[in-house]
C-alpha positions, 0 to 999 in steps of 0.5 A, a space after each residue: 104464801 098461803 095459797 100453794 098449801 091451801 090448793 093442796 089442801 082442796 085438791 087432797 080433799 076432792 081426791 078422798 071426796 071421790 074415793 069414797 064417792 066411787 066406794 058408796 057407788 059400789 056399795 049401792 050396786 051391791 045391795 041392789 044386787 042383793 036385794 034382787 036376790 032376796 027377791 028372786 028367791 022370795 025374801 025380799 019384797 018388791 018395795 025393797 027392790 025399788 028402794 035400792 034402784 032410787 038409792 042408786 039413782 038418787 042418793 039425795 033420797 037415799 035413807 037408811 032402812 032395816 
């Protein structure tokens, strides 16, 4: 039967899928983290605050930036 190896196959596949789903969430909440910092102490601009809270929110909209 191929089915049993292939619903195995899926469901260890949806396991890594939300592993590193959880992982870029961390990330996110990280650098968000981060650029408030450079923010509050004057490096960063509020621009880059704001890009980091819609990569957060929205991660279809996220883009990576220097």
């Amino acid at each position: 039967m191929l089915c049993v190896p292939l619903a195995i196959n899926e469901l260890e596949r949806a396991a890594k899928q939300i592993v590193t789903s959880c992982q870029t969430r961390e990330f996110r909440e990280l650098s968000l983290q981060a650029e408030e910092d450079r923010f509050e102490v004057g490096s960063g601009t509020a621009w880059d605050v704001a890009q980091a809270q819609r990569c957060l929110c929205k991660p279809s909209e996220c883009k990576i930036w220097n």
